[in-house]
N, C-alpha and C positions, 0 to 999 in steps of 0.2 A: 504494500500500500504506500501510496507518496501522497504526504498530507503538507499542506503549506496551510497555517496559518500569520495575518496579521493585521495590520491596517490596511487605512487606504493604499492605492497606485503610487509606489515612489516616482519622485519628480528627478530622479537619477536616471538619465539614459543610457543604455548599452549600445555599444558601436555595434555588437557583433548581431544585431537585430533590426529590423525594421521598424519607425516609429510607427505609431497610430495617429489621428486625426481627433486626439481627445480634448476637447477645450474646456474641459471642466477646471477652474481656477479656484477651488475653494481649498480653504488653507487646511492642512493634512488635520489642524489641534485643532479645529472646529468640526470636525466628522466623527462622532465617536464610534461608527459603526466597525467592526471587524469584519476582515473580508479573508474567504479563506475557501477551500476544497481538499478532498481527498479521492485518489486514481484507486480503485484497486485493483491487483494486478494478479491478484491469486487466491483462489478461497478452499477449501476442501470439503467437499459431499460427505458427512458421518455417515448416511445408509450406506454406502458401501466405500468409503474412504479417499476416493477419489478427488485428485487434486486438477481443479479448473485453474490453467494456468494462461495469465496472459488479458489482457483489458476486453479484445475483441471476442473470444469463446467464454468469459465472465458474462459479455453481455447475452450471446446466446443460452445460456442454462440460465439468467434470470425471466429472458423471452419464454424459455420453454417451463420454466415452475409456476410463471404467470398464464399460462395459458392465452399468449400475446403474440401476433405473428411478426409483430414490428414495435420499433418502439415509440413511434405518433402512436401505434393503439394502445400499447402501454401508458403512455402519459393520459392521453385522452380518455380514453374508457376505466381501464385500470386506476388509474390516479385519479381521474376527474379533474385533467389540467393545474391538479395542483401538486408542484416540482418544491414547495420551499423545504427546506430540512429539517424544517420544528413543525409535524403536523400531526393529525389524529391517525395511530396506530393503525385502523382500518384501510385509508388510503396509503400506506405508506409500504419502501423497503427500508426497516430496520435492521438492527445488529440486536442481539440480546447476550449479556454474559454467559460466561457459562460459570459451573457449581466449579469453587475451588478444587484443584488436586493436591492430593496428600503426598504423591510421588515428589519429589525435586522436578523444576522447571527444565525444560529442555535446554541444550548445547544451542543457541542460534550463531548459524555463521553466513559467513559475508562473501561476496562473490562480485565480479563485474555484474554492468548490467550487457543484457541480450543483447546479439544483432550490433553490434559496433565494429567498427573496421575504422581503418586512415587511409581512406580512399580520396578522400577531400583534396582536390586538386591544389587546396593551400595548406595544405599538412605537411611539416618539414620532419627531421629527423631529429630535430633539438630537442634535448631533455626537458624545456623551458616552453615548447610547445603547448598552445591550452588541451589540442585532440589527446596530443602524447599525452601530458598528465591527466586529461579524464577518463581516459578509454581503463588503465587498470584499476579503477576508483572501485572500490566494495561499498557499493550504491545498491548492492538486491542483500536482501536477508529471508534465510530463509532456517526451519528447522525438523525436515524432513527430508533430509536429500533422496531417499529410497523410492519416494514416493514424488518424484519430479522425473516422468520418464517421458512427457510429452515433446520438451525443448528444453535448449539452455543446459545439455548436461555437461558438457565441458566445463561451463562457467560454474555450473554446481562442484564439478571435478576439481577445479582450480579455488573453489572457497573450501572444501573440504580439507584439501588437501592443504591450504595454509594453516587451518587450523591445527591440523597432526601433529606438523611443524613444529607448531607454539607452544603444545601440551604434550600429547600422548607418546608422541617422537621428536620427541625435540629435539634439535641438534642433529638427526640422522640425515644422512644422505639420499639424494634423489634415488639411487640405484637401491636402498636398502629394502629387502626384505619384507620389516615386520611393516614399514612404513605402507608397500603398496599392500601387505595385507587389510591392513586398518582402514588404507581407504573402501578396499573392498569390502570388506564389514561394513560400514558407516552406509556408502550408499547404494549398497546390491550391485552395481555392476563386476562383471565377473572376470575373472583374472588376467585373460587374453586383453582383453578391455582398459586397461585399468592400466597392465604394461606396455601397452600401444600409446595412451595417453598420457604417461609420463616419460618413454621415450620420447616423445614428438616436442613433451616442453621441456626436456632437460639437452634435446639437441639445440633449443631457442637461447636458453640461458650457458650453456657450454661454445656456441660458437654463432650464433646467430646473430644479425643486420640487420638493423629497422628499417635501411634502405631498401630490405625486396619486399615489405609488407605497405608502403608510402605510396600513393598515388593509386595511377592504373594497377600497379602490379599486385594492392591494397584490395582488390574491389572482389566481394565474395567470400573475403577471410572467416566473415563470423558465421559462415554455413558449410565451411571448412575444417573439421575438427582437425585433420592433423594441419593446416595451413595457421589455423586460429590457435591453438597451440604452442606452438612454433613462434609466432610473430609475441604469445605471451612472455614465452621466455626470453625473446630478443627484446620487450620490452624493458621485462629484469634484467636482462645483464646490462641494459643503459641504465639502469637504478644505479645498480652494485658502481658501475663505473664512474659515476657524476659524485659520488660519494667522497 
């Protein structure tokens, strides 16, 4: 889920964006409204465990629990045109808690997020680069990795896998043993798997160039597991190096 709250529109412009045509000039301290949203990105079905991943197939399974063929019918019928976020349960889709567990809280780990690449025709190789530094950013959290088989399992692979690092193997070597075992515990993919995708990123971080992942040669990378891989670990080893 990506939740932004705050106030009003900052009066701060970004270069790297298009302005809008807003001429609304009222002063930020005289609006006390909060202005704010939340994407979600992933939910899980309790009847049978399954995990809806991804904004687009989120909105088809609340289509199909509404018995709604679109989402004008949705709003319209289903809601009765009424979209505000504070409204009577009946019209509404809520969240509800759920009953505390007695279990300890889950491991949550961190991962890129999906579908990136440095394809961008203005993407250089500089460490200093904004793409370079957001593309390895741990921007998705998740805490199921076993249960994420739809997409995004490299980037599952590669949050997983830092975690091991940090705790359970710490200090071990890309090549180690117990280390690809663990990952293999952790997120069910099975052991051909597992050594295929740590080869791919320890040949990034052992000898790999951000130059052949840049530009044209960039485009397709993150539907490339061993391409996207690779261009991970040539990420890291420009870490390690600018160090």
């Amino acid at each position: 889920m990506d939740l932004t709250l705050g106030g009003p529109a900052s009066a701060t412009n970004s270069h790297y964006f298009n302005q809008t045509s807003n001429n609304d000039t009222t002063p930020a301290s005289e609006v006390p409204l909060l202005r704010g949203g939340a994407l979600l990105r992933g939910l899980r079905r309790i009847s049978d465990n399954k995990v809806i991943s991804g904004p687009s197939l989120l909105v088809d399974e609340i289509l199909r629990l509404s018995h709604a063929v679109s989402i004008s019918e949705l709003v319209a019928q289903k809601w009765a045109n009424n979209t505000s976020a504070f409204q009577a349960r009946p019209l509404s889709l809520f969240l509800r808690p759920r009953s505390a567990l007695a279990s300890p809280p889950p491991t949550v780990y961190a991962s890129p997020r999906i579908g990136l690449d440095l394809s961008h025709p203005g993407t250089t190789t500089s460490p200093d680069h904004p793409r370079v530094v957001f593309l390895p950013r741990l921007y998705r959290y998740f805490t199921h990795p076993e249960l994420l088989t739809a997409n995004g399992r490299t980037q599952t692979f590669l949050g997983v896998l830092r975690t091991c690092r940090s705790t359970t193997c710490k200090g071990q070597d890309l090549g180690d043993v117990r280390l690809r075992k663990e990952v293999m515990r952790i997120t069910g993919l099975n052991e051909a798997t597992v050594s295929r995708y740590i080869e791919n990123y320890k040949g990034g971080v052992d000898s790999g160039r951000l130059k052949a992942f840049v530009g044209v040669q960039g485009k397709g990378a993150s539907s490339s597991p061993p391409t996207y891989l690779r261009m991970m670990g040539a990420l890291e080893r420009l870490r390690l190096e600018a160090q």
